[in-house]
Backbone as CSV, one residue per row, in Angstrom:
resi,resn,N_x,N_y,N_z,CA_x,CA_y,CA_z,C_x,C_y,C_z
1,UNK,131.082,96.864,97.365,131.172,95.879,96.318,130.819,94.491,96.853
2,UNK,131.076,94.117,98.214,131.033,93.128,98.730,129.122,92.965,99.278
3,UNK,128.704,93.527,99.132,127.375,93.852,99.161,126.105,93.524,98.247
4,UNK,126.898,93.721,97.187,126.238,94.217,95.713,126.755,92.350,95.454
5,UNK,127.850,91.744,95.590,128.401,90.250,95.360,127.299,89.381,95.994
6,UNK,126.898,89.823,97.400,126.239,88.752,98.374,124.647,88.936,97.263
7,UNK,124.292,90.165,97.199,122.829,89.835,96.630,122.995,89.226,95.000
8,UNK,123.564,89.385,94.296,123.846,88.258,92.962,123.836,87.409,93.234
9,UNK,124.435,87.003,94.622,124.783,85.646,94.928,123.037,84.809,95.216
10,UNK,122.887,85.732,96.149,121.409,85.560,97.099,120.489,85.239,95.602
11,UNK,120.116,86.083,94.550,119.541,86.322,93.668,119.586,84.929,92.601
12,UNK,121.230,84.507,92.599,121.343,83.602,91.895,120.847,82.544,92.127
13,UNK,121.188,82.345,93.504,121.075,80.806,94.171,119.411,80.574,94.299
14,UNK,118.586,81.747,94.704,117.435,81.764,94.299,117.066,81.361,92.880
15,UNK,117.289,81.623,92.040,116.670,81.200,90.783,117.470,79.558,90.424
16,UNK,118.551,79.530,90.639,118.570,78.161,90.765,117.588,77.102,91.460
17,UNK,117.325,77.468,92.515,116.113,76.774,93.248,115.002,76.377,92.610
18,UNK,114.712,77.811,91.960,113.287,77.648,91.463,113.531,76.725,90.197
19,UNK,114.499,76.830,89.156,114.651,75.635,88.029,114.752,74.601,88.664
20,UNK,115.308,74.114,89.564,115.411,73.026,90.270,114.113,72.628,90.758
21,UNK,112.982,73.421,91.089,111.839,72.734,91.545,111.202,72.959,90.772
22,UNK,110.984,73.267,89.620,109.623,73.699,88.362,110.314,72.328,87.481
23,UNK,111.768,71.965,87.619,111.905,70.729,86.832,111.427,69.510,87.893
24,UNK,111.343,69.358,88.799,111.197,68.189,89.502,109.570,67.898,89.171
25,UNK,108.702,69.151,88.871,107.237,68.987,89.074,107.118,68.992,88.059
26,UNK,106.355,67.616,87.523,105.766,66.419,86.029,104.973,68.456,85.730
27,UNK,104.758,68.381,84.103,104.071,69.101,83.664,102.593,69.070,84.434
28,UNK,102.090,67.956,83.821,100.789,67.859,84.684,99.939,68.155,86.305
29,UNK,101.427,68.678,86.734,100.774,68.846,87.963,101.469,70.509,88.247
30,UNK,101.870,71.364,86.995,102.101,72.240,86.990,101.046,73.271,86.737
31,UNK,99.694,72.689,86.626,98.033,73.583,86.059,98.178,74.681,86.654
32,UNK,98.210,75.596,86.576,97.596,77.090,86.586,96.241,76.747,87.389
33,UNK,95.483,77.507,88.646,94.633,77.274,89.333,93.801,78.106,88.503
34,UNK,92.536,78.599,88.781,91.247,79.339,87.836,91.414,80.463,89.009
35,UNK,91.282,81.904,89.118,91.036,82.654,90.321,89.520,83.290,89.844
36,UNK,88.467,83.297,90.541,87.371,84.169,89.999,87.077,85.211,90.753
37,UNK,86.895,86.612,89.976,87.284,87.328,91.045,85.531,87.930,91.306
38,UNK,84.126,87.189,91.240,82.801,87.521,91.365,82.697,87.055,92.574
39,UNK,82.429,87.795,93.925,81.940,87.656,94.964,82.865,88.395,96.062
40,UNK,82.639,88.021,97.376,83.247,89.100,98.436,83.892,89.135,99.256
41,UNK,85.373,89.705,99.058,86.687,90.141,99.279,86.283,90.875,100.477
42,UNK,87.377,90.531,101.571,88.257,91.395,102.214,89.382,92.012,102.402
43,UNK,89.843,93.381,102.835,91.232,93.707,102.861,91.927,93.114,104.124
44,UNK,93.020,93.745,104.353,94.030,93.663,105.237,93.355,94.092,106.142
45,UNK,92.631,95.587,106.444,92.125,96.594,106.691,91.055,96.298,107.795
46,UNK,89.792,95.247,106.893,88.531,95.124,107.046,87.872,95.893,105.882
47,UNK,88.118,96.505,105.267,87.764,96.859,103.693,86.806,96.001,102.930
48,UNK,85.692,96.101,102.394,84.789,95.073,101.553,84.492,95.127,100.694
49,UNK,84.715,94.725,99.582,84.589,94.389,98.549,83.818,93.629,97.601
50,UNK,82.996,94.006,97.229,81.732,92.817,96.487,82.047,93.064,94.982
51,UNK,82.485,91.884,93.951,82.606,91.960,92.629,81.584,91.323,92.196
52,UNK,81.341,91.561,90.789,80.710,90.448,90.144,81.689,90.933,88.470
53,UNK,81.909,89.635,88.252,82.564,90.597,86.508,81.679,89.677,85.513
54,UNK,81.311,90.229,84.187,80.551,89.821,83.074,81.355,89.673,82.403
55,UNK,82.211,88.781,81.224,83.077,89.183,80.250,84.321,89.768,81.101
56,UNK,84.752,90.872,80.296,85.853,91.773,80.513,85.679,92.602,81.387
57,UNK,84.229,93.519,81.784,83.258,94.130,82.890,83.617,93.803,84.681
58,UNK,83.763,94.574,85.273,83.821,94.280,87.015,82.870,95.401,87.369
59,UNK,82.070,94.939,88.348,81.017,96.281,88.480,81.056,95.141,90.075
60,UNK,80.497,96.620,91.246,80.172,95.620,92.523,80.285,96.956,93.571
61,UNK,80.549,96.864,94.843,80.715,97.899,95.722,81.018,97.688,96.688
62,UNK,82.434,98.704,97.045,83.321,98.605,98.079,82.509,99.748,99.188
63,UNK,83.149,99.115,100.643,82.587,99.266,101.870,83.641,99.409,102.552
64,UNK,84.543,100.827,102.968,85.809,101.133,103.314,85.533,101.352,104.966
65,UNK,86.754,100.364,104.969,87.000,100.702,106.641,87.742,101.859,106.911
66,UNK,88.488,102.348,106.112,89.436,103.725,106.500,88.984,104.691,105.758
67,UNK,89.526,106.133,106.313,89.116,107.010,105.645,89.882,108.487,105.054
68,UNK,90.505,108.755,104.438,91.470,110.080,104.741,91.473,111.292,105.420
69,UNK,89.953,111.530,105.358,88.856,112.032,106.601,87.923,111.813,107.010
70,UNK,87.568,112.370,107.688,86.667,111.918,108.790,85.192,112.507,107.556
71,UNK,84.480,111.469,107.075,83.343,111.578,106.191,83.403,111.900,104.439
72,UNK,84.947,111.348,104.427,85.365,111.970,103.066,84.433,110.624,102.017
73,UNK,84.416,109.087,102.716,83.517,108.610,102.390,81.899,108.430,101.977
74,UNK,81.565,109.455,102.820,79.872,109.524,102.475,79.872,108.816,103.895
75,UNK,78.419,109.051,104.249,77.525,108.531,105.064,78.142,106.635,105.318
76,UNK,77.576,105.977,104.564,77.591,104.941,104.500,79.494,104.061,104.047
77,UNK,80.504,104.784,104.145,81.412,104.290,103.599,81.559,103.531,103.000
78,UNK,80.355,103.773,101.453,80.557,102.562,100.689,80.424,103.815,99.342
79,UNK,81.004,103.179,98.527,80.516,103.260,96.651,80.449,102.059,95.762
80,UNK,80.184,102.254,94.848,79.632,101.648,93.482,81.276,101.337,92.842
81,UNK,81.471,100.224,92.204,82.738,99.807,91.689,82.320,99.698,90.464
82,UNK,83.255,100.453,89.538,83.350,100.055,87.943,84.383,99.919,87.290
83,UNK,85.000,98.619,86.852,86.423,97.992,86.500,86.512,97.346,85.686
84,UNK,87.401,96.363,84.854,87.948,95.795,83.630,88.861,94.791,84.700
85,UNK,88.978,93.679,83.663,89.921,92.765,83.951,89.863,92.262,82.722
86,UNK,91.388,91.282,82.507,92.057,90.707,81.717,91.200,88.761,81.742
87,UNK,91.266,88.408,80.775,90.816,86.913,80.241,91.932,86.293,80.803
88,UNK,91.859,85.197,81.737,92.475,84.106,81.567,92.796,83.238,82.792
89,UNK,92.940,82.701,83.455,92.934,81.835,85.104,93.563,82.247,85.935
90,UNK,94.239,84.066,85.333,94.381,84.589,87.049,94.627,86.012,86.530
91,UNK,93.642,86.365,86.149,93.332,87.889,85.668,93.716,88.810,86.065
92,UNK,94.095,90.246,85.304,94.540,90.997,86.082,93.192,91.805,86.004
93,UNK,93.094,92.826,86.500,91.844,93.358,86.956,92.101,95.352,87.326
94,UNK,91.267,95.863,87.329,91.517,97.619,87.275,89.825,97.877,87.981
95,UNK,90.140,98.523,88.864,88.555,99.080,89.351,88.778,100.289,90.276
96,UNK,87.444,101.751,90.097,87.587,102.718,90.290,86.532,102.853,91.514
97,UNK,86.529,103.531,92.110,85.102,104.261,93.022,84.915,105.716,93.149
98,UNK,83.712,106.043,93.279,84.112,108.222,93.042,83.282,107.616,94.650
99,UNK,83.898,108.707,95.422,83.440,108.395,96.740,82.315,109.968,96.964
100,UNK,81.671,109.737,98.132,80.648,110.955,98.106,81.163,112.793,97.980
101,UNK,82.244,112.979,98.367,82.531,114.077,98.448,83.275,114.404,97.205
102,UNK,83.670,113.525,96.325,84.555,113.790,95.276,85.569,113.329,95.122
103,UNK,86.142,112.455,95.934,87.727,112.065,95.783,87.040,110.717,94.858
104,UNK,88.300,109.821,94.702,88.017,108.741,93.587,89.189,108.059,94.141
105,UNK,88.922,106.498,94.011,90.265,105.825,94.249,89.957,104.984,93.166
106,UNK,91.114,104.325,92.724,91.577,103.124,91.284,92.228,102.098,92.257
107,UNK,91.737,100.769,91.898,93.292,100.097,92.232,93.269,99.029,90.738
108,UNK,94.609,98.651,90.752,95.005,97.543,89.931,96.084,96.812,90.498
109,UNK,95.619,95.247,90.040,96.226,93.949,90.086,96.137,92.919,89.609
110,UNK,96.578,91.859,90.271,95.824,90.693,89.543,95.565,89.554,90.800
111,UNK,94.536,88.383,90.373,94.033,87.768,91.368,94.771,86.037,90.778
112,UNK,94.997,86.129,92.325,95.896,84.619,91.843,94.855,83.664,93.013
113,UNK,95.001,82.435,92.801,94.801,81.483,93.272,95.525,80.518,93.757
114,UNK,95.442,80.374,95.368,96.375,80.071,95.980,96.272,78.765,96.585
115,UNK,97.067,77.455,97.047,96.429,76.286,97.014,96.149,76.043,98.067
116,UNK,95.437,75.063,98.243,94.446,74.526,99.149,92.727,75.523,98.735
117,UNK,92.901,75.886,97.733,91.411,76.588,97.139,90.788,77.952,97.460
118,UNK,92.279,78.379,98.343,91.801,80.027,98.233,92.403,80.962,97.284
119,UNK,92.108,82.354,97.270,91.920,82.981,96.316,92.532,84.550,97.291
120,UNK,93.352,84.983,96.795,93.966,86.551,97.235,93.808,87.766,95.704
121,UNK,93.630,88.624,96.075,93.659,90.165,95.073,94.517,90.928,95.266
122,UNK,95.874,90.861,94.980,96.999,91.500,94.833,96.823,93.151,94.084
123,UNK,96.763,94.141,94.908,96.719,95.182,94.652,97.022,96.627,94.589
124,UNK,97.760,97.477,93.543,97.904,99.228,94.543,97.133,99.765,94.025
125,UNK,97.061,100.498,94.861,95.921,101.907,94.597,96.096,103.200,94.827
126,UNK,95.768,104.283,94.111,95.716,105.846,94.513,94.977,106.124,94.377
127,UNK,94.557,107.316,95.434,93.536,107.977,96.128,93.854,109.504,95.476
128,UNK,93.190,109.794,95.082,92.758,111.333,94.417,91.838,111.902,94.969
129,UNK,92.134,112.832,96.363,91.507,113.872,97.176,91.239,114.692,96.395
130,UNK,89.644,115.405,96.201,89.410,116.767,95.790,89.703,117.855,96.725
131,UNK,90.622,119.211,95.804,91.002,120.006,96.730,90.735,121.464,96.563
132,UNK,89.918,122.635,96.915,89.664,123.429,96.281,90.338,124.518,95.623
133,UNK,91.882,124.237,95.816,92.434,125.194,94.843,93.794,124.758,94.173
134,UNK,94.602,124.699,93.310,95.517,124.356,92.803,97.358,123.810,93.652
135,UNK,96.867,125.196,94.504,98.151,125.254,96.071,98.192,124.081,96.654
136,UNK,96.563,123.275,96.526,96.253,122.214,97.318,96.668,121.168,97.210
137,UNK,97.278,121.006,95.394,97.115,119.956,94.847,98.429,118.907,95.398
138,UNK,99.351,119.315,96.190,100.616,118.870,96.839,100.460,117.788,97.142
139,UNK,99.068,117.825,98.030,99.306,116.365,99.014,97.728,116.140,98.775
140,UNK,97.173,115.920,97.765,95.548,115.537,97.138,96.276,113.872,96.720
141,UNK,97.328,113.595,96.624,97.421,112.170,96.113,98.237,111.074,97.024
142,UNK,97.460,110.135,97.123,98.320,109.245,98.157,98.097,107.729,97.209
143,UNK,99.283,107.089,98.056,99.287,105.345,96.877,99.167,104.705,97.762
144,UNK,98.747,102.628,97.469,99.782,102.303,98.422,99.099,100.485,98.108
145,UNK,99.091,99.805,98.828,98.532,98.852,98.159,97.673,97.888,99.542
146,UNK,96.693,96.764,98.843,96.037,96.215,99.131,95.863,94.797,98.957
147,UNK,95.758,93.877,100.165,95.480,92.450,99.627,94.238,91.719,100.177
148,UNK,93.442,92.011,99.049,91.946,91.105,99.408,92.074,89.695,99.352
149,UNK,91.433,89.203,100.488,91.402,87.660,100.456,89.368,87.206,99.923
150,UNK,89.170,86.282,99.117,88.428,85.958,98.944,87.682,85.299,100.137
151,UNK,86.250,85.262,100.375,85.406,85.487,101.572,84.580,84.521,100.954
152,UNK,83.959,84.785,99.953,82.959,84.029,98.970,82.348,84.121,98.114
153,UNK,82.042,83.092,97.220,81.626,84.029,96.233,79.859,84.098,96.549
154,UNK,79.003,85.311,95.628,77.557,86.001,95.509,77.653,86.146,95.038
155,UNK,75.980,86.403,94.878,75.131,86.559,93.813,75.780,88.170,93.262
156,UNK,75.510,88.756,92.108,75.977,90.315,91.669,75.320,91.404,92.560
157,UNK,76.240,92.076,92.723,75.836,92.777,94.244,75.004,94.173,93.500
């Protein structure tokens, strides 16, 4: 019980803080930054990432540093990205890849903008291994997440 008291406490005194500093800061200097998420991301990883989005549209192609096996990527450890994101100055965003052998990964997040003028892609993702028989299907799925830092933006890849 004395446990469960300290984190209410912890929890509380935290959100006090934060009213305490969202009131000290004038509206005007409370702006929402713009995040754009067209051009090329890195992971944690070394993972690469090239967006470009049109509208609501994300299309571009990731260049994976890891692999679940050894060539489960294709030749080139890259695919073709096709995704959706949300309208508005820090979008959330959804994008898929079918990789050469058949597996497919999704991730979703959203891209915030962080100050001093950079830009991070807050993300999880699951990986859907193709497996050839149903017995298989146990351990065909893995999750887990990802944080791209913006690199720069390009031209549509």
């Amino acid at each position: 019980m004395k446990s469960l008291a300290a984190v209410l406490y912890v929890l509380s005194l935290g959100t006090y803080q934060i009213i305490i500093v969202q009131a000290l800061i004038p509206d005007s200097e409370r702006k929402v930054l713009d995040c754009n998420v067209t051009g090329e991301w890195h992971s944690e990883l070394g993972s690469q990432l090239h967006l470009s989005a049109v509208g609501p549209e994300v299309r571009g192609v990731y260049r994976t540093a890891v692999e679940s096996t050894r060539g489960a990527a294709g030749p080139n450890r890259e695919a073709k990205v096709v995704g959706v994101m949300s309208d508005g100055p820090q979008p959330t965003v959804a994008f898929s890849v079918l990789w050469a052998k058949g597996s497919c990964t999704t991730w979703v997040g959203q891209c915030f903008a962080v100050p001093g003028g950079g830009q991070v892609l807050n993300t999880l993702w699951m990986l859907r291994s193709a497996v050839t028989s149903f017995t298989d299907n146990w351990d065909s799925t893995r999750l887990g997440e990802d944080r791209f830092i913006f690199v720069r933006g390009v031209e549509s890849p």
